[in-house]
C-alpha positions as CSV (number, residue, x, y, z in Angstrom):
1,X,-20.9,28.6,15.5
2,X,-17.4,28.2,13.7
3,X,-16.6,24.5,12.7
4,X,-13.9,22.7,15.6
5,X,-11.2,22.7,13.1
6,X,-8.9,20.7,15.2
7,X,-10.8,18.0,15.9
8,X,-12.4,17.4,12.6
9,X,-8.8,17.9,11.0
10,X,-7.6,15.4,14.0
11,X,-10.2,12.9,13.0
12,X,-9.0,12.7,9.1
13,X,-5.4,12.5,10.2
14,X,-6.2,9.6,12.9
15,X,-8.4,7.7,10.6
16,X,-6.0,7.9,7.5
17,X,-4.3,4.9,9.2
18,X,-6.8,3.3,11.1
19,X,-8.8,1.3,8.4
20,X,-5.8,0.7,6.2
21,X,-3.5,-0.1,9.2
22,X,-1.1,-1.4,6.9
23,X,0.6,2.1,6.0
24,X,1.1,2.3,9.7
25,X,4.0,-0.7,8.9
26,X,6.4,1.6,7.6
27,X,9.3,3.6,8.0
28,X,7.7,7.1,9.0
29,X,8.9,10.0,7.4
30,X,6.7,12.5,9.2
31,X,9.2,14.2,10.6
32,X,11.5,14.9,7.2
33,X,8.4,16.8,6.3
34,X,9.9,20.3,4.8
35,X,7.0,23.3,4.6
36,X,4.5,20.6,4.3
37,X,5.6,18.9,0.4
38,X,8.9,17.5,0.2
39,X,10.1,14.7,2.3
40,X,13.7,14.3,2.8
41,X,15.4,10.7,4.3
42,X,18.9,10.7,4.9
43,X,20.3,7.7,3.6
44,X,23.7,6.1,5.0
45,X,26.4,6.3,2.7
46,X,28.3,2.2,2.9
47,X,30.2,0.9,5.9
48,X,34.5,1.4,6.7
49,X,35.8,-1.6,5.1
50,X,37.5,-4.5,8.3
51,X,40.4,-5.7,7.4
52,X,42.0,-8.9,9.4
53,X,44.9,-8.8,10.9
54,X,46.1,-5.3,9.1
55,X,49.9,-5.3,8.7
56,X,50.1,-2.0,6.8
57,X,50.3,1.5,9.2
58,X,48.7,4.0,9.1
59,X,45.4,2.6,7.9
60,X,44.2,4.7,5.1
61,X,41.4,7.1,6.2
62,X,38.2,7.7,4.4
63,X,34.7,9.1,4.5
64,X,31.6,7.5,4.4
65,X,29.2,9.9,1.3
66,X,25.6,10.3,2.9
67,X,22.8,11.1,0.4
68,X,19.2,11.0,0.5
69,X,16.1,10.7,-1.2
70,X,13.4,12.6,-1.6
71,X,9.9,12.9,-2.8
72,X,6.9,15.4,-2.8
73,X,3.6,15.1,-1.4
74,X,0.7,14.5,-2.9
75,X,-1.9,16.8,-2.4
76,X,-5.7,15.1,-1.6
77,X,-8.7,17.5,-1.3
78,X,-12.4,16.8,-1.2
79,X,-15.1,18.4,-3.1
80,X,-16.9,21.2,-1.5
81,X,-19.9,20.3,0.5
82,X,-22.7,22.6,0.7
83,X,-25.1,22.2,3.8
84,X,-28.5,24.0,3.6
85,X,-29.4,25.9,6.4
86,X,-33.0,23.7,7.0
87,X,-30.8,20.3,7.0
88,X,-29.2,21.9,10.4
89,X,-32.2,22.9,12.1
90,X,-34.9,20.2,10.6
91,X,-33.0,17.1,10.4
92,X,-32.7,14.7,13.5
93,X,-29.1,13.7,12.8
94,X,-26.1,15.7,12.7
95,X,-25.3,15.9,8.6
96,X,-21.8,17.4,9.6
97,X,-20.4,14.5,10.9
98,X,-22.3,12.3,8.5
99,X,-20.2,14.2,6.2
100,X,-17.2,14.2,7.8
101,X,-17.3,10.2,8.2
102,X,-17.9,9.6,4.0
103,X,-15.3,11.8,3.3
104,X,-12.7,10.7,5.7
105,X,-13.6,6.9,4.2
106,X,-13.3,8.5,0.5
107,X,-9.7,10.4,1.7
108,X,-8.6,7.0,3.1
109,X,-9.5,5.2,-0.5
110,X,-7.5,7.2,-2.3
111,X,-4.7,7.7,-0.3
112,X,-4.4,3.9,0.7
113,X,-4.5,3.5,-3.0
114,X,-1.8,6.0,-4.0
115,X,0.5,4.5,-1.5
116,X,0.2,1.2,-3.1
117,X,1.0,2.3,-6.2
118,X,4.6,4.5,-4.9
119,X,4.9,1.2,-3.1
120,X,4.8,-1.2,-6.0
121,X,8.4,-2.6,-7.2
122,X,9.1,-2.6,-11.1
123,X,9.4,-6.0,-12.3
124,X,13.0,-6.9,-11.3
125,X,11.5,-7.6,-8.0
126,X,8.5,-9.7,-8.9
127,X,7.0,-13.1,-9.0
128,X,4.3,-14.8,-10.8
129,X,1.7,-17.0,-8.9
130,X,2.0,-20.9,-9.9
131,X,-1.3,-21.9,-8.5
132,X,-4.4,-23.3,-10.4
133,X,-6.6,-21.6,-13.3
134,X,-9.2,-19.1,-12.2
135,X,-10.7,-16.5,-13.9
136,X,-9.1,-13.0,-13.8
137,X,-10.5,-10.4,-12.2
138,X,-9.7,-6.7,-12.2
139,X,-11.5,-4.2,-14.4
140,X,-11.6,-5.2,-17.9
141,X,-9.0,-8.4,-17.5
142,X,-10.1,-11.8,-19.3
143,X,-9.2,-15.1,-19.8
144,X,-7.4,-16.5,-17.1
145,X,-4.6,-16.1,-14.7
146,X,-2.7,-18.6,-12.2
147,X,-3.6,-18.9,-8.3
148,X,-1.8,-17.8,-5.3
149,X,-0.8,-21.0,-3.0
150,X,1.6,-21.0,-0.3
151,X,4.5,-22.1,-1.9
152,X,4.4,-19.2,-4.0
153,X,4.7,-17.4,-0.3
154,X,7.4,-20.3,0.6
155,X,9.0,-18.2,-2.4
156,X,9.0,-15.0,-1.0
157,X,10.2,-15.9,2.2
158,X,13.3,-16.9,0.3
159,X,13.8,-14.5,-1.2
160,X,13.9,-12.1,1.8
161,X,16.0,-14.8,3.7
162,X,18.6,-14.9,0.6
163,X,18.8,-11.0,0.8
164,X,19.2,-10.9,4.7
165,X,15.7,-9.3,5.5
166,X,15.1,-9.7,9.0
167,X,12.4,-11.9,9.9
168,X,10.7,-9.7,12.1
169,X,8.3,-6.9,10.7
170,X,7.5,-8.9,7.5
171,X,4.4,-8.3,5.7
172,X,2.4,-9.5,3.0
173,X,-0.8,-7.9,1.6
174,X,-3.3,-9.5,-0.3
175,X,-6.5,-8.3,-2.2
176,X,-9.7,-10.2,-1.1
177,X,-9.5,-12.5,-4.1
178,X,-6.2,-13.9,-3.6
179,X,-6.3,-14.2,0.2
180,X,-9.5,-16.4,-0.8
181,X,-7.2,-18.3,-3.1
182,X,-4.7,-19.2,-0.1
183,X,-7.1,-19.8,2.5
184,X,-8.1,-22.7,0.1
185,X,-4.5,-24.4,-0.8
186,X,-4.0,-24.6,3.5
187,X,-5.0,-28.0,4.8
188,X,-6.9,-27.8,7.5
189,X,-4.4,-27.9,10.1
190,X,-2.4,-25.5,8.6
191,X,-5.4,-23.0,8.1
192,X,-6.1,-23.3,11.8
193,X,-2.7,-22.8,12.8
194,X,-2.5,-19.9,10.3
195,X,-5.7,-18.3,11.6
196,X,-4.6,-18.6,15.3
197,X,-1.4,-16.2,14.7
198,X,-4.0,-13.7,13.8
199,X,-3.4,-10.2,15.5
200,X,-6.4,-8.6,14.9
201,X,-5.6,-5.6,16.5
202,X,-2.9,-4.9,14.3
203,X,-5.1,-5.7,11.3
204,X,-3.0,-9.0,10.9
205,X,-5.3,-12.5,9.7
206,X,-2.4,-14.9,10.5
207,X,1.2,-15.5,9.7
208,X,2.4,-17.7,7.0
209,X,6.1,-18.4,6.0
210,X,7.7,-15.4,8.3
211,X,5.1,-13.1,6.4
212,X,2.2,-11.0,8.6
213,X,-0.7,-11.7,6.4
214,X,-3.0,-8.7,6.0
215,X,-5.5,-8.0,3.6
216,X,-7.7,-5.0,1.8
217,X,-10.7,-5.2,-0.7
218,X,-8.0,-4.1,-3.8
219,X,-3.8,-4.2,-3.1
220,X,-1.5,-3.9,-6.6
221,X,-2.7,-4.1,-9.9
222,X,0.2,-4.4,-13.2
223,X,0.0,-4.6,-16.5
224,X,1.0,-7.2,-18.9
225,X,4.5,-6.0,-19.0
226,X,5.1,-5.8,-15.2
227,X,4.7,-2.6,-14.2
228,X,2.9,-1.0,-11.7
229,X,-0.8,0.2,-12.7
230,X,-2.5,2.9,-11.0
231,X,-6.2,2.1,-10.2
232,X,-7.5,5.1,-11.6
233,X,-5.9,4.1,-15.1
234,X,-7.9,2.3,-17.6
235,X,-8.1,-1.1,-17.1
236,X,-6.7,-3.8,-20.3
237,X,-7.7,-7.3,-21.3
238,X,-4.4,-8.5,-20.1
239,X,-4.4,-6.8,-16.4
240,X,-2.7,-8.7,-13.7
241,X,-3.7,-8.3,-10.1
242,X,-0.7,-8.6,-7.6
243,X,0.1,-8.6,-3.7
244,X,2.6,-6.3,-1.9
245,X,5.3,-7.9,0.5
246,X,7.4,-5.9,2.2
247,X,9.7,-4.8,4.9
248,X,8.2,-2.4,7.3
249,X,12.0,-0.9,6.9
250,X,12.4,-1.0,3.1
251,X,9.1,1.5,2.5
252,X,8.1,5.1,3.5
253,X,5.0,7.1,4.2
254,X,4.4,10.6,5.0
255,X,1.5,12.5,6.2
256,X,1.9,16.5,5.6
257,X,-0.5,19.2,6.5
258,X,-4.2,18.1,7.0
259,X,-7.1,21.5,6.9
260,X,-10.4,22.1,6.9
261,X,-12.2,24.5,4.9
262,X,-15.0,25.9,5.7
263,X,-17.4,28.9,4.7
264,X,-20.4,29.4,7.2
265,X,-23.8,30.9,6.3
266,X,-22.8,31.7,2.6
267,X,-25.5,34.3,1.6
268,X,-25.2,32.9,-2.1
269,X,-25.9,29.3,-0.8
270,X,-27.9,30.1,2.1
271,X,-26.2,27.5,3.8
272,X,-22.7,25.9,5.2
273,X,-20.0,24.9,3.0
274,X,-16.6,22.7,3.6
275,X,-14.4,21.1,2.0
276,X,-10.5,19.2,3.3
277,X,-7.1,18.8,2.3
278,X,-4.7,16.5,3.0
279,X,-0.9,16.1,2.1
280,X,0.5,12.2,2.0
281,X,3.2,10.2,0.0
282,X,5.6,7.5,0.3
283,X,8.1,5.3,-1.8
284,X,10.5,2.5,-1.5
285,X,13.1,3.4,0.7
286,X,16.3,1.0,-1.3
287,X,17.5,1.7,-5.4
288,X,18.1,-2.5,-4.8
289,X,14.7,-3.4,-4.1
290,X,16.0,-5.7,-0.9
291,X,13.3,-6.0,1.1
292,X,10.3,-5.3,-1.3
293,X,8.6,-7.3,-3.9
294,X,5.3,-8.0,-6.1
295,X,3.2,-11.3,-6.1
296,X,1.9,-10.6,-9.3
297,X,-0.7,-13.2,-11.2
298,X,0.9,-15.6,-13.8
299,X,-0.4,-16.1,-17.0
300,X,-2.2,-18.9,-18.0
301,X,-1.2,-20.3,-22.2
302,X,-3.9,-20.1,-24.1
303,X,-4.8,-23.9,-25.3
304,X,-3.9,-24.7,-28.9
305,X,-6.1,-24.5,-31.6
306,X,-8.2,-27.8,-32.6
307,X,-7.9,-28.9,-36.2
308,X,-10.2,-30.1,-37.9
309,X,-8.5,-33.9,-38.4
310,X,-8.1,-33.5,-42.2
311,X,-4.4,-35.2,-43.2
């Protein structure tokens, strides 16, 4: 029997945001999708100016110049999957869904991970952590790297105050390590009052300074000279790891085309093979980075050499 290509392609698409439900808090651009790779967002051109009390007639007239930004797709696909024919008729589970649940998990990985990366602001928009010493941790980092605490979210909430970010639909994601870090700097009555804003449902942990608080097992990585890193580069010495905040209305996602593939009893395999594709990408929505910035680590001085107390 032919695979149920809607409802495995159905189950990808619905669990693309279900486990990293922070992608859900965007702008979606779903419906700019053009023949399934480029994504088009209109973008308002700036306002009629208001004069008071206007003593000059006829007003002079002028047009407000629309643009908008774009950006292709990225295109995900799984490797091909061969099923032997005995592992359908001997085994006592169903290895096609078993299949279909790793690869969704992978497909989620990856595309949680490129979005991240479009997402992450160049180094106008970010600011260093102030807390304590610890040791770094991404891939190949060393030495040591300064703390998240909650005044360095204090910070962040003013920046978005100071550029008129509305309070509602703030968000802040942190990796497991820094979430750690600020579950430690709250005394105890502000960790239970954090913990009871949690929206669980909505993959929120607790609110903290106007910021939803959410958090995955790896958010934003940079390198030593701010700029965004992609997981899949190498990692350096002087890696910093870093937390996304953002306005659900100052980023974009996009989910294009999702198929399956799938080649039933191959008579060079003697067996099943299938295989999926799926189509997603996003970026920041403003050129002025309102609305979106890094909490990247801060470096900690190395200490100064000893001498050897000869005059």
């Amino acid at each position: 029997m032919a695979i149920q290509k809607e409802i495995w392609t159905a189950a990808i698409v619905e669990g693309l945001f279900a486990s990293n439900s922070f992608l859900s808090k965007a702008f979606n651009a779903d419906e700019y999708v053009n023949q399934g790779k480029t994504v088009h967002i209109p973008q308002a051109g700036a306002p009629s100016g208001v004069e008071k009390n206007r003593s000059k007639l006829p007003a002079s007239v002028s047009q407000r110049a629309d643009s908008d930004i774009t950006f292709v797709l990225d295109e995900y696909t799984t490797n091909p999957v061969h099923i032997a024919h005995a592992d359908t008729v001997e085994l006592s589970y169903n290895k096609r869904e078993s299949i279909l649940r790793q690869d969704k998990l992978k497909l989620q990985d990856e595309v949680a991970l490129s979005f991240l990366f479009n997402w992450s602001p160049a180094a106008a928009a970010c600011v260093e952590t102030t807390g304590a010493a610890v040791t770094a941790y991404t891939p190949a980092a060393t030495g040591q790297r300064r703390a998240i605490c909650k005044e360095d979210v204090l910070a962040l909430m003013t920046k978005f105050d100071a550029d008129d970010i509305p309070q509602e639909g703030r968000y802040l994601l942190l990796d497991a390590q820094m979430y750690s870090q600020l579950l430690k700097d709250l005394t105890t009555n502000e960790n239970t009052a954090f913990l009871a804003s949690a929206d669980a449902q909505n993959g929120v942990l607790g609110k903290l300074f106007s910021f939803n608080i959410m958090m995955r097992s790896r958010a934003l990585r940079y390198g030593a000279d701010k700029a965004p890193k992609a997981w899949g580069a190498a990692g350096a010495a002087t890696d910093l790891a870093g937390a996304l905040a953002w306005h659900e209305q100052s980023v974009c996602r996009a989910l294009g085309q999702v198929e399956a593939f799938e080649n039933e009893g191959d008579p060079t395999y003697y067996g099943d093979i299938y295989s999926f594709l799926v189509r997603a990408g996003g970026r920041i929505m403003r050129s002025d980075l309102k609305g979106i910035a890094a909490l990247v680590q801060g470096s900690v001085a190395a200490a100064p050499a000893q001498g050897n107390g000869e005059a």
